[in-house]
C-alpha positions as CSV (number, residue, x, y, z in Angstrom):
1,X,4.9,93.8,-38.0
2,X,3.9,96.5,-40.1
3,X,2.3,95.9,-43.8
4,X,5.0,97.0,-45.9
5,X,7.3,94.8,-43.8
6,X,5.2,91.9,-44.1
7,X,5.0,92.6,-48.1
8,X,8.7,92.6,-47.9
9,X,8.9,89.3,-46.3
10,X,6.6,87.6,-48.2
11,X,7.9,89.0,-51.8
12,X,11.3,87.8,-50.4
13,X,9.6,84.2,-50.1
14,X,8.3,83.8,-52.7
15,X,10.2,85.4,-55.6
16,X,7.4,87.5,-57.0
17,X,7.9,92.0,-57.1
18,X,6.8,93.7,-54.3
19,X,4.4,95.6,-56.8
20,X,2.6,92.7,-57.7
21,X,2.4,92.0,-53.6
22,X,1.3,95.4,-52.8
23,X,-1.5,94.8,-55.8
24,X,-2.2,91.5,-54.0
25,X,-2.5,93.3,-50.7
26,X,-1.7,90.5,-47.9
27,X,-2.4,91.3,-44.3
28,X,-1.1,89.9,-41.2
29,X,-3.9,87.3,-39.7
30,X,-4.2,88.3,-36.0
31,X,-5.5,85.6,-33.7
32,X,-7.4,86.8,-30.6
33,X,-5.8,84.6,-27.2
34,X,-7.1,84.4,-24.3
35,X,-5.1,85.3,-21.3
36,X,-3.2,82.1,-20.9
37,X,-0.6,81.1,-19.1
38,X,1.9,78.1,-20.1
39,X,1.8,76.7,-16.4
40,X,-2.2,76.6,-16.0
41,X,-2.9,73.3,-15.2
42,X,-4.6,71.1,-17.7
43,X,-7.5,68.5,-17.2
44,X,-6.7,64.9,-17.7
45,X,-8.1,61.5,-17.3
46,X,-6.1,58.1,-17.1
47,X,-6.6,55.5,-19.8
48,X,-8.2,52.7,-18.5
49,X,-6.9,50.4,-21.5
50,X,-3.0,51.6,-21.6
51,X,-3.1,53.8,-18.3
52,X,-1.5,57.0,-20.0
53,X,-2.6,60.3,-19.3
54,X,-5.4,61.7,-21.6
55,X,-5.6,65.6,-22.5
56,X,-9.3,67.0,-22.5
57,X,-8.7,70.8,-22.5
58,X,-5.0,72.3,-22.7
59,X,-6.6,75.9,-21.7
60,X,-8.4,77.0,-18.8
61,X,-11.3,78.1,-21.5
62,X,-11.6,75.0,-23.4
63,X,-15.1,73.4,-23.1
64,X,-14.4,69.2,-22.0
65,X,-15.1,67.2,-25.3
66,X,-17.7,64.0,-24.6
67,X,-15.3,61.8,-25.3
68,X,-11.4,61.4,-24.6
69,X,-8.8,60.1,-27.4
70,X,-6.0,58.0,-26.1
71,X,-3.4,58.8,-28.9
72,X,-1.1,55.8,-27.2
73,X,-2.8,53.2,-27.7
74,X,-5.6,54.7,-30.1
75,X,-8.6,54.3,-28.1
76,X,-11.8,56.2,-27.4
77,X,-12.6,56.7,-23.7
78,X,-16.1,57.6,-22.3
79,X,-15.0,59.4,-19.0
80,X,-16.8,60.6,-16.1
81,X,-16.3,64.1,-14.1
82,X,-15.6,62.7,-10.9
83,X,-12.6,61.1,-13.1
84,X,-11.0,64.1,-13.9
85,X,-8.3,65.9,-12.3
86,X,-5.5,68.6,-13.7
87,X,-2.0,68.1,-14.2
88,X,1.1,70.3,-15.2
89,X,2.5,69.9,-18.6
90,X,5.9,69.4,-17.5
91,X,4.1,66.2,-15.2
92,X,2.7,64.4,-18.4
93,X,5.0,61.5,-18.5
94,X,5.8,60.8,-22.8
95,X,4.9,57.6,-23.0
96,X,7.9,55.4,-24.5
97,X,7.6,53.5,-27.9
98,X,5.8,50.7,-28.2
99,X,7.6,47.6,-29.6
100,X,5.5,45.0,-31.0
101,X,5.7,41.3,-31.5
102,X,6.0,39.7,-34.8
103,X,3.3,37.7,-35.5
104,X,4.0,33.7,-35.5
């Protein structure tokens, strides 16, 4: 996208002259990506609490965080390496709702 297009669109959104953009002088933010590809397989480790499949890295670059985050059931998971093994995205199984119990 060129500048003056981008001054275009953005005077468009939000009402204001394209002189008073062009003063403002926005630029297009271009985020450098690593050569990535949507089918790379990603490293996971199994919840030991709810059994679902954890994320750790969803790029081939991504450095393994210490610990894993079990967004089902909202635990914290120390893992070991020998634990992890990699998984397609289209594998990852979305984990149904949870229905909960009404307290007596």
């Amino acid at each position: 996208m060129t500048r003056s297009r981008l001054h275009i669109a953005v005077a468009q959104a939000t009402g204001e002259s394209l002189g008073t953009i062009n003063r403002i002088g926005f630029t297009q933010d271009v985020v450098q990506r690593h050569d990535h590809e949507g089918n790379d397989p990603l490293k996971v480790v199994d919840c030991p609490c709810c059994g679902g499949t954890i994320v750790l890295t969803w790029s081939r670059f991504d450095k393994l965080p210490e610990f894993a985050e079990c967004r089902r059931c909202e635990t914290i998971v120390d893992y070991h390496p020998w634990e992890i093994y990699t998984m397609h995205l289209e594998s990852i199984e979305v984990p149904s709702d949870r229905a909960y119990v009404p307290a007596a």
